[in-house]
PDB file with one MODEL, atoms N, CA, C and O in Angstrom:
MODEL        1
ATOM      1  N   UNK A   1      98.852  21.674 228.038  1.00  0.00           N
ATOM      2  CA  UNK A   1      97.840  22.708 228.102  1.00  0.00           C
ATOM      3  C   UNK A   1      98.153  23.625 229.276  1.00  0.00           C
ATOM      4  O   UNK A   1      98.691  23.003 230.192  1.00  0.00           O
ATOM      5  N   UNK A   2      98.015  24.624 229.464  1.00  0.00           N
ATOM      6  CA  UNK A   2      98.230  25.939 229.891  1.00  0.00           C
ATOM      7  C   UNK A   2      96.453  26.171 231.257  1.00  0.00           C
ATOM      8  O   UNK A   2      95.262  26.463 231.156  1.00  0.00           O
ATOM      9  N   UNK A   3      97.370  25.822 232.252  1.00  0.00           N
ATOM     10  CA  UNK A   3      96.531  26.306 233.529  1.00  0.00           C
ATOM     11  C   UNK A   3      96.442  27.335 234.665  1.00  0.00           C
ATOM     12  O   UNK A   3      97.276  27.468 235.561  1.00  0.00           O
ATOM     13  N   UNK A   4      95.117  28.170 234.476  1.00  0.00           N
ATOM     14  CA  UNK A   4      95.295  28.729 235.900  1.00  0.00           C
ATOM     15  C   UNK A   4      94.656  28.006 236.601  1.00  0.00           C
ATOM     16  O   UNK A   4      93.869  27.176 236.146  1.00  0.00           O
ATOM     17  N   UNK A   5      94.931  28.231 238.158  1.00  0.00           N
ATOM     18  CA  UNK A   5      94.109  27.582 239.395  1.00  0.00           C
ATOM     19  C   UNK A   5      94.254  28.953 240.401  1.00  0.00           C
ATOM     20  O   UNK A   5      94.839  30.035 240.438  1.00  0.00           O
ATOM     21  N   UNK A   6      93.550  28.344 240.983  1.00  0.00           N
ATOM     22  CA  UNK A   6      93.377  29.289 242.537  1.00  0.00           C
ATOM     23  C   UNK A   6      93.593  28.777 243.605  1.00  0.00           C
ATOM     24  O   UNK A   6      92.756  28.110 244.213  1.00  0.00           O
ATOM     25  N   UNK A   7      94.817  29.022 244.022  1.00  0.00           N
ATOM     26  CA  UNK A   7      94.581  27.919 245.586  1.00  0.00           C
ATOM     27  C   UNK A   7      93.792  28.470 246.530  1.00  0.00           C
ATOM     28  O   UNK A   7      93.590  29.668 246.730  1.00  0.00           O
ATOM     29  N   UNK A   8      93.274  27.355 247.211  1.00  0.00           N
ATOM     30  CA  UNK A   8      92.286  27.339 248.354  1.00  0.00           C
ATOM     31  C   UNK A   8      92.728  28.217 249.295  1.00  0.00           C
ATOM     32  O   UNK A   8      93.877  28.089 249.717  1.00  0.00           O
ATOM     33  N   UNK A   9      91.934  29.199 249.751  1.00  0.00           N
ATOM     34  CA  UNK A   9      92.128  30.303 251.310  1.00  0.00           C
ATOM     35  C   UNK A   9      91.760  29.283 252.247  1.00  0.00           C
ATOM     36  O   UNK A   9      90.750  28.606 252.436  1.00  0.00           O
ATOM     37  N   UNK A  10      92.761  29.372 252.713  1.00  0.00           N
ATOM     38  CA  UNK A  10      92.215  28.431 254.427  1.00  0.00           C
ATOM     39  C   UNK A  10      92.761  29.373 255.443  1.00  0.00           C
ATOM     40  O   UNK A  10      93.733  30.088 255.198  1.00  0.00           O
ATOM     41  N   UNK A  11      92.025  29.373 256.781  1.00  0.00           N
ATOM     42  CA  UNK A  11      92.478  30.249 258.100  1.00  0.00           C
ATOM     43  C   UNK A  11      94.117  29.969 258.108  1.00  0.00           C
ATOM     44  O   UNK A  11      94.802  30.974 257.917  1.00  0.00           O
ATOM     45  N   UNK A  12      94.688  28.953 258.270  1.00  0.00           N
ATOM     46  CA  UNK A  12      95.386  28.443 258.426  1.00  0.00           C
ATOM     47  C   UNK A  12      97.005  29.333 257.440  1.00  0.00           C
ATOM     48  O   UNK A  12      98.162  29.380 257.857  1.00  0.00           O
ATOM     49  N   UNK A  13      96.609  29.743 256.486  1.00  0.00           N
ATOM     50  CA  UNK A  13      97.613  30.401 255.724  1.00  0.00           C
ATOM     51  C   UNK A  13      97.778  31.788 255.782  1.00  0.00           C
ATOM     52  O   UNK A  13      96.844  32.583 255.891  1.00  0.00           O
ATOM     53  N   UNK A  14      99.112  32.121 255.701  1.00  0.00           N
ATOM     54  CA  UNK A  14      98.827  33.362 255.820  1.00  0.00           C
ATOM     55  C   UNK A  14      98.891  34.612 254.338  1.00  0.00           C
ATOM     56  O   UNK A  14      99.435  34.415 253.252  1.00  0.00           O
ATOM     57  N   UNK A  15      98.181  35.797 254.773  1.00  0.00           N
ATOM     58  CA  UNK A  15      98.154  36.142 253.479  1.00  0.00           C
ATOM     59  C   UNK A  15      99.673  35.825 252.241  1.00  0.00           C
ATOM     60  O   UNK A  15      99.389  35.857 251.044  1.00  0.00           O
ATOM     61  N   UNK A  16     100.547  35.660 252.476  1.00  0.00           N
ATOM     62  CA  UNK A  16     101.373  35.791 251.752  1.00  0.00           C
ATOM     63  C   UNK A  16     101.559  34.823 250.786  1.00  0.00           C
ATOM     64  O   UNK A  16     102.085  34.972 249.684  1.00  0.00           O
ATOM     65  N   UNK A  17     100.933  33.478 251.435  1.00  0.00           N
ATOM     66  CA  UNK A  17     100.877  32.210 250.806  1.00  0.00           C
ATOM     67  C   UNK A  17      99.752  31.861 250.116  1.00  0.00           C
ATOM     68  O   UNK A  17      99.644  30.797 249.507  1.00  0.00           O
ATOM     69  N   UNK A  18      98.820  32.793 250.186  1.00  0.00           N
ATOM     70  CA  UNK A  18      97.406  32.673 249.286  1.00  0.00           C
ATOM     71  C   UNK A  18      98.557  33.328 247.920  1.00  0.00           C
ATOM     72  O   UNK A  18      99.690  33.808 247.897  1.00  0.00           O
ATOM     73  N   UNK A  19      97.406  32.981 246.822  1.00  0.00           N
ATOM     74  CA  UNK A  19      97.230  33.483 245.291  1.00  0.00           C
ATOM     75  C   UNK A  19      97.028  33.028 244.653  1.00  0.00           C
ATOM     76  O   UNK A  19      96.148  32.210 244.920  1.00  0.00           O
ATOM     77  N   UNK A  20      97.379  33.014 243.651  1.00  0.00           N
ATOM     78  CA  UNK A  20      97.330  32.214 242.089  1.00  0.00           C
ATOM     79  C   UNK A  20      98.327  32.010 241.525  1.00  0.00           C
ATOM     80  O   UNK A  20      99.393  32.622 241.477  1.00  0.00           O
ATOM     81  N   UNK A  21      97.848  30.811 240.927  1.00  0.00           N
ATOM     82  CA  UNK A  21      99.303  30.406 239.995  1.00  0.00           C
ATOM     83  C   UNK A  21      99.001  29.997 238.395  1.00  0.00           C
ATOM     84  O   UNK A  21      97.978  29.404 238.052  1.00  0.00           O
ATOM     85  N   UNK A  22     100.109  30.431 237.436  1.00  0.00           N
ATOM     86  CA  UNK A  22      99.483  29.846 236.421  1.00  0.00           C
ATOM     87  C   UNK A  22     101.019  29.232 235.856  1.00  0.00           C
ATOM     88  O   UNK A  22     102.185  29.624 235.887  1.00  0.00           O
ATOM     89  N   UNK A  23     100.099  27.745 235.202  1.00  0.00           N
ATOM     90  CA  UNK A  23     101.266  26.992 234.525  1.00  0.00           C
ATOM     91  C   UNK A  23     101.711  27.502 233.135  1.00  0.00           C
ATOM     92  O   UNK A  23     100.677  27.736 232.508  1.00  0.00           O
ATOM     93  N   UNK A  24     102.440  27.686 232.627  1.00  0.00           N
ATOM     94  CA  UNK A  24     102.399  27.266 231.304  1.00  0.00           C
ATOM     95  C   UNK A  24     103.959  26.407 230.626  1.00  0.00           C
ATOM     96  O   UNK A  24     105.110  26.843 230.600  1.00  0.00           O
ATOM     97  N   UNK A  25     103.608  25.544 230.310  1.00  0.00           N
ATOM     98  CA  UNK A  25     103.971  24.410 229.677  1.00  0.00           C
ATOM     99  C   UNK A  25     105.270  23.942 231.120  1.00  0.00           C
ATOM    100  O   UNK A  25     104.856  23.515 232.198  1.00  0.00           O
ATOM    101  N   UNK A  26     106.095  24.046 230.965  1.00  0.00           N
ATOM    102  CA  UNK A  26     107.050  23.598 232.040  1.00  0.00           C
ATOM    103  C   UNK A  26     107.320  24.558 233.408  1.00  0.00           C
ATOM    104  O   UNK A  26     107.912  24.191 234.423  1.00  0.00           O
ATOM    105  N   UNK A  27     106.784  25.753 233.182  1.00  0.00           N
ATOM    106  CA  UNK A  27     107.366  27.085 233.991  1.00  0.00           C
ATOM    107  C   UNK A  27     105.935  26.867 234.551  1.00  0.00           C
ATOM    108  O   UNK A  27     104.920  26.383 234.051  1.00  0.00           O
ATOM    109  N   UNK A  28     106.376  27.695 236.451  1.00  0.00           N
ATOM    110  CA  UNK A  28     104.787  27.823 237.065  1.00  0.00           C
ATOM    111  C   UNK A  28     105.138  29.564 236.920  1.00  0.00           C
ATOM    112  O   UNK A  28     106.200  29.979 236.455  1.00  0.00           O
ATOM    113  N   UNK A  29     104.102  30.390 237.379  1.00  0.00           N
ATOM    114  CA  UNK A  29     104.152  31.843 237.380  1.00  0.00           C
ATOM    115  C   UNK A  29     103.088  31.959 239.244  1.00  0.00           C
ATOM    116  O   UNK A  29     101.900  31.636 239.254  1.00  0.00           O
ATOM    117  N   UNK A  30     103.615  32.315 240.221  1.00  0.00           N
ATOM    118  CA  UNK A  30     102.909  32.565 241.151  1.00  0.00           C
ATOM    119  C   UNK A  30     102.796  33.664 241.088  1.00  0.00           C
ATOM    120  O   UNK A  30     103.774  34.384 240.887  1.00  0.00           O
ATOM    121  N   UNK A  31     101.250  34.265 241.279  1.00  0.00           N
ATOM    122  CA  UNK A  31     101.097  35.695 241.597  1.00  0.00           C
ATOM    123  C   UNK A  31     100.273  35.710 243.152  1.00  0.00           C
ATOM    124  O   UNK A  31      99.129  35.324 243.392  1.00  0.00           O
ATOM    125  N   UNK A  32     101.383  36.351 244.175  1.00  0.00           N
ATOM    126  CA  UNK A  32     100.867  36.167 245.687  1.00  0.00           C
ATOM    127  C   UNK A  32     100.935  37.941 245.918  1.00  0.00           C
ATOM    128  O   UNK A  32     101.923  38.669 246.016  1.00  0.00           O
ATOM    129  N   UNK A  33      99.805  38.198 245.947  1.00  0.00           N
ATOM    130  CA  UNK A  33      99.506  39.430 246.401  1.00  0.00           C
ATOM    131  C   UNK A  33      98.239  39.814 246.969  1.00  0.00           C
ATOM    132  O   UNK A  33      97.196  39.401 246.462  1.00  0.00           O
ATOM    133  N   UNK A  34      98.237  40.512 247.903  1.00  0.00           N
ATOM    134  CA  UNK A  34      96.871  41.458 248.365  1.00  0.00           C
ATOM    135  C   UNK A  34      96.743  42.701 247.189  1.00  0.00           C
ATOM    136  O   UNK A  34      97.525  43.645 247.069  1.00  0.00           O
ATOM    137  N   UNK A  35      95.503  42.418 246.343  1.00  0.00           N
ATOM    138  CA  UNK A  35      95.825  43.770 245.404  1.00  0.00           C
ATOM    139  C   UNK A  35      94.510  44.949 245.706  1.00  0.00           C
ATOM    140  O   UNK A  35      93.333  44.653 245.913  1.00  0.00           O
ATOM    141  N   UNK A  36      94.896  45.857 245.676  1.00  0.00           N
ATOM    142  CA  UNK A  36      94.254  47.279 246.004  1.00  0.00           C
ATOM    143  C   UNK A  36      93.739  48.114 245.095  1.00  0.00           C
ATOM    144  O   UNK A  36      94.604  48.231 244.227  1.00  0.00           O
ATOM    145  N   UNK A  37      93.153  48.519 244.922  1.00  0.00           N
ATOM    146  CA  UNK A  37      92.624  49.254 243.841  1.00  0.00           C
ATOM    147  C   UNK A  37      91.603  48.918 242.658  1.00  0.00           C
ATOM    148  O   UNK A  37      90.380  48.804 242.737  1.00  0.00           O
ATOM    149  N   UNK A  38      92.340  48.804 241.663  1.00  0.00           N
ATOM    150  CA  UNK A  38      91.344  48.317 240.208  1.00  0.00           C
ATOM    151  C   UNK A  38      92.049  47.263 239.379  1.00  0.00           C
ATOM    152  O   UNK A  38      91.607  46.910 238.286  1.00  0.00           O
ATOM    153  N   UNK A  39      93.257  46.718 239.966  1.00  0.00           N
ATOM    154  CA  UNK A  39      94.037  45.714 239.560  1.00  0.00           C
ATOM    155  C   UNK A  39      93.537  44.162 240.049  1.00  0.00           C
ATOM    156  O   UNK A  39      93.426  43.727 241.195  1.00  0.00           O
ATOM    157  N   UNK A  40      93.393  43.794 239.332  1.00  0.00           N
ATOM    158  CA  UNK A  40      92.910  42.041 239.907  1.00  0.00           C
ATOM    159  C   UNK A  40      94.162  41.356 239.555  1.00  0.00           C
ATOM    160  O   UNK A  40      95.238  41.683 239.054  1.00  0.00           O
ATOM    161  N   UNK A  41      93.403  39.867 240.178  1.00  0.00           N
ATOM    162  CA  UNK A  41      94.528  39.162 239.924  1.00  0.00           C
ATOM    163  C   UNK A  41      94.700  38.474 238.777  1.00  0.00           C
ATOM    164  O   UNK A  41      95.760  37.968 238.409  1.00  0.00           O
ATOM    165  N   UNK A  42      93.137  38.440 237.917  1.00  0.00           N
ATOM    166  CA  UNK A  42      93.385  37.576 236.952  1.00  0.00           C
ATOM    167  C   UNK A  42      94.417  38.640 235.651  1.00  0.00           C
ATOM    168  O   UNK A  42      95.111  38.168 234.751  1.00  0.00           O
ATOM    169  N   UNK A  43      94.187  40.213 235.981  1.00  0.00           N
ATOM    170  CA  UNK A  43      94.852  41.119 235.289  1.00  0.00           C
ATOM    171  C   UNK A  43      96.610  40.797 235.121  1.00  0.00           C
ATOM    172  O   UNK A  43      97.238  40.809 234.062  1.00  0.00           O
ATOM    173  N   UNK A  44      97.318  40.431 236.924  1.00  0.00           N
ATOM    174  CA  UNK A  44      98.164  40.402 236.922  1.00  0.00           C
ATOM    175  C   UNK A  44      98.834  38.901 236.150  1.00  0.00           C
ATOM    176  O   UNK A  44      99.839  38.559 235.526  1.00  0.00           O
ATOM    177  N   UNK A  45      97.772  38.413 236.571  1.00  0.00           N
ATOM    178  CA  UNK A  45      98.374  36.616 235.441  1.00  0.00           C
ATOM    179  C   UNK A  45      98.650  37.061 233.985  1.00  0.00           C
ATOM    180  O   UNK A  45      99.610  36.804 233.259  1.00  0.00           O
ATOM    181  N   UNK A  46      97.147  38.061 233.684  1.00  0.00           N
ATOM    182  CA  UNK A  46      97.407  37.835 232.131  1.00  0.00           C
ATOM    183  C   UNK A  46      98.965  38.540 232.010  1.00  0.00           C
ATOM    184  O   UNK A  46      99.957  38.157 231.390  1.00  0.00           O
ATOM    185  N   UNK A  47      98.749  39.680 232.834  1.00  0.00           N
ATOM    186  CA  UNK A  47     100.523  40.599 231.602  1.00  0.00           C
ATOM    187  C   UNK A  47     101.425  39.071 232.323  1.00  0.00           C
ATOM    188  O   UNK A  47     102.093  38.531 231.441  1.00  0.00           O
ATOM    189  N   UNK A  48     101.502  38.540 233.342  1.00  0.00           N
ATOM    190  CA  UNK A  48     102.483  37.728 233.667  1.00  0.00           C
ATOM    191  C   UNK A  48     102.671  36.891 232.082  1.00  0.00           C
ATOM    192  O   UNK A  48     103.559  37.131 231.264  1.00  0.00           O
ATOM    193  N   UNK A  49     101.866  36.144 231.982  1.00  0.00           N
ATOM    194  CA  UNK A  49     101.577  35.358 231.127  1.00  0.00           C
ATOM    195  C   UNK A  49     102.111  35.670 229.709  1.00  0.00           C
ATOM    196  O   UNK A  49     102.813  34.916 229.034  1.00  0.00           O
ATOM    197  N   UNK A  50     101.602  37.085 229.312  1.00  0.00           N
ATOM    198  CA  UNK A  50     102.115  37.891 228.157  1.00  0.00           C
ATOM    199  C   UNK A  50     103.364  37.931 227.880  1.00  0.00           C
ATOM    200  O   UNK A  50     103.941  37.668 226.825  1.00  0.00           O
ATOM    201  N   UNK A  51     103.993  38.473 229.463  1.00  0.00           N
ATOM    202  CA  UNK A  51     105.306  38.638 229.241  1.00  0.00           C
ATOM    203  C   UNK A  51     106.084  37.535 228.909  1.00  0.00           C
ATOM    204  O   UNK A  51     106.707  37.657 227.854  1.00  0.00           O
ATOM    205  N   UNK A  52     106.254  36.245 229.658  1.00  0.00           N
ATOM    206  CA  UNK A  52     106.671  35.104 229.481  1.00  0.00           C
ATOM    207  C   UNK A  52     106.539  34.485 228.179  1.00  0.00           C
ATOM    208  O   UNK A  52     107.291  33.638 227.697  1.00  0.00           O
ATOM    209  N   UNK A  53     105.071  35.210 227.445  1.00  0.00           N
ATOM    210  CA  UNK A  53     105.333  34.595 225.893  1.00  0.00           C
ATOM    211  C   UNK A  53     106.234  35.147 225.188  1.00  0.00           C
ATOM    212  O   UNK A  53     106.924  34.562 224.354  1.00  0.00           O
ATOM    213  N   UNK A  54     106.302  36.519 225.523  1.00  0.00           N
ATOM    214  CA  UNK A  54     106.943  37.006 224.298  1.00  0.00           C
ATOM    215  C   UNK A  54     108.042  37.335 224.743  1.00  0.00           C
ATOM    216  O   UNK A  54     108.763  37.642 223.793  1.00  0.00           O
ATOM    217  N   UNK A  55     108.734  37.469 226.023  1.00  0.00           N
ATOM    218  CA  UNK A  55     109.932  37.385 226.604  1.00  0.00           C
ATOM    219  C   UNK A  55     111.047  35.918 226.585  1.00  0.00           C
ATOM    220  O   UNK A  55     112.278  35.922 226.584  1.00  0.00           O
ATOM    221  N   UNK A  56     110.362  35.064 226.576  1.00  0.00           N
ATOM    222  CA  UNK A  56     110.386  33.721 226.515  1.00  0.00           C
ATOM    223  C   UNK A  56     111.511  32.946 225.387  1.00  0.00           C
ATOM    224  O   UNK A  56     111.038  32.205 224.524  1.00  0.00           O
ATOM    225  N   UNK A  57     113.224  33.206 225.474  1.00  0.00           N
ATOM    226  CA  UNK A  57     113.683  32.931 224.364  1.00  0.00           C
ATOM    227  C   UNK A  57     114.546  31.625 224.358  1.00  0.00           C
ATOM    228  O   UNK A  57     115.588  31.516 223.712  1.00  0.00           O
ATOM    229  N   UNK A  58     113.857  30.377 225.361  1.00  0.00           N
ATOM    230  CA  UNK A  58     114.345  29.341 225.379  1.00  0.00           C
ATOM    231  C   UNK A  58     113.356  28.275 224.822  1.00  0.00           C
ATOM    232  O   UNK A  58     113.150  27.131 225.225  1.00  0.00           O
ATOM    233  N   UNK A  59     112.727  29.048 223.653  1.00  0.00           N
ATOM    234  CA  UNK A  59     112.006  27.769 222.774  1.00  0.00           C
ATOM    235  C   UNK A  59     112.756  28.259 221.182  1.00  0.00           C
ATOM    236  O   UNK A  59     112.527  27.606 220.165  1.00  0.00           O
TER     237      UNK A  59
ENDMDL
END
């Protein structure tokens, strides 16, 4: 099954190491960004995600 998570913000990290990650099936996809504007992050998972399906020619 196919996961996003959010890792935990702690003081301790710095921005670069915050984000999100999403699994899908054997591959992880990290998306580590400060985003600006009208772009989120769950936006940037999905095209991530998209792309990897249909880019994806080792199944």
């Amino acid at each position: 099954m196919d996961t996003v998570t959010k890792e935990p913000k702690s003081p301790a990290l710095e921005p670069s190491e915050q984000g999100y990650q999403l699994t899908i099936g054997r591959d992880t996809i990290r998306v580590v960004s400060v985003f600006s504007g009208t772009r989120t992050a769950s936006e940037a998972i999905h095209e991530a995600a998209v792309k990897k399906i249909l880019y994806d020619t080792s199944s």
